[in-house]
C-alpha positions as CSV (number, residue, x, y, z in Angstrom):
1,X,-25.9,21.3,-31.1
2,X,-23.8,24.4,-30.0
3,X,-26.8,25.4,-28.4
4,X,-27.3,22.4,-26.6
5,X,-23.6,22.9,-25.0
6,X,-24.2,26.6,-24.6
7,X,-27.6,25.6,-22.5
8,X,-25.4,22.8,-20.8
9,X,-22.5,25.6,-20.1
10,X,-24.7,27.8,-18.6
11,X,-26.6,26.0,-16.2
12,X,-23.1,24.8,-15.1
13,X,-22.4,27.8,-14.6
14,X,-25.2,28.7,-12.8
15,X,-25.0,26.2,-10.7
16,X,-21.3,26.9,-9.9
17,X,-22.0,30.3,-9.1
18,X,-24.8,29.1,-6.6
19,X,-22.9,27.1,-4.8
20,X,-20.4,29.4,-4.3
21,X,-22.3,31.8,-2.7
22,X,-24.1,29.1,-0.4
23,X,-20.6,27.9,0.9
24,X,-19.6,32.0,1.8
25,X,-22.9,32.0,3.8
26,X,-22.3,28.9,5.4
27,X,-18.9,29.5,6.2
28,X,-19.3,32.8,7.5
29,X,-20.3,31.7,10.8
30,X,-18.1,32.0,13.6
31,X,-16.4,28.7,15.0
32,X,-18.6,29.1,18.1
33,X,-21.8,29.6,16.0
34,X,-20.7,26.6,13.8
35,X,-19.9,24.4,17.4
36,X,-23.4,25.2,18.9
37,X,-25.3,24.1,15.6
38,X,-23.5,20.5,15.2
39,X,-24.0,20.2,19.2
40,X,-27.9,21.2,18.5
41,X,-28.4,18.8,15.4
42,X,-26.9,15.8,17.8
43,X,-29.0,16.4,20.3
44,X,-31.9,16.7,18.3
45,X,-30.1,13.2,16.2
46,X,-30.2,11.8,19.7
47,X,-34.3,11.3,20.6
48,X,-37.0,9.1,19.4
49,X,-35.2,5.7,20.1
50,X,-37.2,5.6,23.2
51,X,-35.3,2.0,24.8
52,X,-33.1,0.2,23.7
53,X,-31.0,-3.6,24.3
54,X,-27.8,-5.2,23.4
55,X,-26.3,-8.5,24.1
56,X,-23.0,-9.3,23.5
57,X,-21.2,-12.3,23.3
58,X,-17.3,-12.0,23.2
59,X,-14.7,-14.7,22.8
60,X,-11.6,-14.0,23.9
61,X,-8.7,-16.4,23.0
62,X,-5.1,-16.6,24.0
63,X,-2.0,-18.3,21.5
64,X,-2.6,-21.9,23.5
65,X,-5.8,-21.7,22.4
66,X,-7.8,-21.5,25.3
67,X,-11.1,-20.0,25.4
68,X,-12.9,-17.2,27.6
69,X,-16.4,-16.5,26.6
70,X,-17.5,-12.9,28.2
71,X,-21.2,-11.8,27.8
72,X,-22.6,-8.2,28.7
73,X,-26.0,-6.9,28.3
74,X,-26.6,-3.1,27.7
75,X,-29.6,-1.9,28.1
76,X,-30.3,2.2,27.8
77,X,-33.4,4.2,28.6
78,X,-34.2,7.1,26.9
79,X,-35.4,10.5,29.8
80,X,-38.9,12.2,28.3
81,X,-38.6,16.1,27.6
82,X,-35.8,18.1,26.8
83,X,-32.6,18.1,28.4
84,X,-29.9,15.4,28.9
85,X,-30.3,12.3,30.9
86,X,-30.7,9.1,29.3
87,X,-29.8,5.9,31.5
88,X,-28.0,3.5,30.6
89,X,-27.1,0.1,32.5
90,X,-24.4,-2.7,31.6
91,X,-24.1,-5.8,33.1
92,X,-21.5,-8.0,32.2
């Protein structure tokens, strides 16, 4: 049993350790290195979706009760390649 919690102790420890020395690496970038990796990993988040289209119906009502029904349609095209451009087009 006490070797069980030793065994247990020390992986904890282990593992402690580990991840102590992952966070320093991680953090040691500098806030501009840091900005240009989360802007890279959305970009990259960003593609594959190809086309895509929403419609929305909205219903918008004021204290007498009356009613106003609003519908839009967005519809959003994805550009090939790399770089930016993807279209986008809402009708309402």
């Amino acid at each position: 049993m006490i070797y069980s919690i030793f065994v247990r102790s020390s992986f904890l420890l282990k593992t402690l350790v580990l991840s102590a020395v992952f966070i320093s690496c991680v953090s040691a970038q500098t806030p501009e290195e840091k900005g240009y990796e989360i802007a890279e990993r959305f970009d990259l988040s960003d593609t594959g979706f190809v086309t895509s289209s929403v419609f929305l119906r909205m219903t918008l009502s004021d204290r007498r009760g009356r009613e106003t029904v609003r519908e839009l349609q967005i519809d959003t095209l994805e550009k090939e390649g790399e770089g930016n451009g993807d279209r986008s087009m809402t009708r309402f």
